[in-house]
C-alpha positions in Angstrom: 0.0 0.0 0.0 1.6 3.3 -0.7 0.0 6.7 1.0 0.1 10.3 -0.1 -1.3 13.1 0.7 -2.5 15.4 -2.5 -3.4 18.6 -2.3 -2.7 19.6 -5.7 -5.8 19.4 -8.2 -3.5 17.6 -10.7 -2.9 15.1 -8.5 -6.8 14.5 -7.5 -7.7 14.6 -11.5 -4.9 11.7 -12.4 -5.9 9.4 -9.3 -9.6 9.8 -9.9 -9.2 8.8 -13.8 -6.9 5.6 -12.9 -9.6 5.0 -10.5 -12.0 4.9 -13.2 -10.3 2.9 -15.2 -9.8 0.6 -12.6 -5.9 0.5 -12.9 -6.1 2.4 -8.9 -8.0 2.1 -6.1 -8.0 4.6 -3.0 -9.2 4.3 0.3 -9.5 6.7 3.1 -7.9 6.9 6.0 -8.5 7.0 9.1 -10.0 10.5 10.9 -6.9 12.3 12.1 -8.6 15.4 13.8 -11.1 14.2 16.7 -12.5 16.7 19.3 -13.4 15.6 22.2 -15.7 17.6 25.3 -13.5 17.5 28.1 -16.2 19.0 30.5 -19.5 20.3 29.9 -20.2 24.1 29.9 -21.4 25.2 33.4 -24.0 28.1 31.5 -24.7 27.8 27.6 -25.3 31.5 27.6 -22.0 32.4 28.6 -20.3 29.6 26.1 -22.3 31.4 23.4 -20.7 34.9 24.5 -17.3 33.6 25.1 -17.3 31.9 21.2 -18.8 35.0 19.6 -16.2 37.7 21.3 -13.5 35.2 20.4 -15.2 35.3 16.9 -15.0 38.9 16.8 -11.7 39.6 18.1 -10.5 37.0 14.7 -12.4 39.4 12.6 -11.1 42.3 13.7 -7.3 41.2 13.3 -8.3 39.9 9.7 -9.3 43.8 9.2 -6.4 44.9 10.7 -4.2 42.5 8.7 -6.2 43.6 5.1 -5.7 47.3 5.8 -2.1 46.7 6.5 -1.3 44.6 3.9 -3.0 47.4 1.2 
């Protein structure tokens, strides 16, 4: 079995025709990002407000970094 990891579209065009032709076949691997709750949140409300400021401080560096970068 040999794994890569293909980002380019060139790539994902090739491996997808030699799949068709049946000369490849891919499978997928296993999940490598897993979240997991380590506790759950005391008040919803304040999770809610805590994920919408951190939301809003992101967008307001992503201005800050457009303007800059003008």
């Amino acid at each position: 079995m040999i794994t890569y990891r293909a980002e380019h579209p060139y790539i994902r065009c090739t491996s997808d025709y030699l799949g068709e032709q049946g000369m490849l076949e891919l499978q997928a691997s296993k999940v490598r990002l897993r979240y997991q709750r380590l506790r759950a949140p005391t008040s919803l409300t304040e999770l809610a407000t805590a994920l919408h400021q951190r939301a809003l401080k992101r967008e307001r560096a992503e201005l800050k970094r457009l303007k800059v970068a003008r």
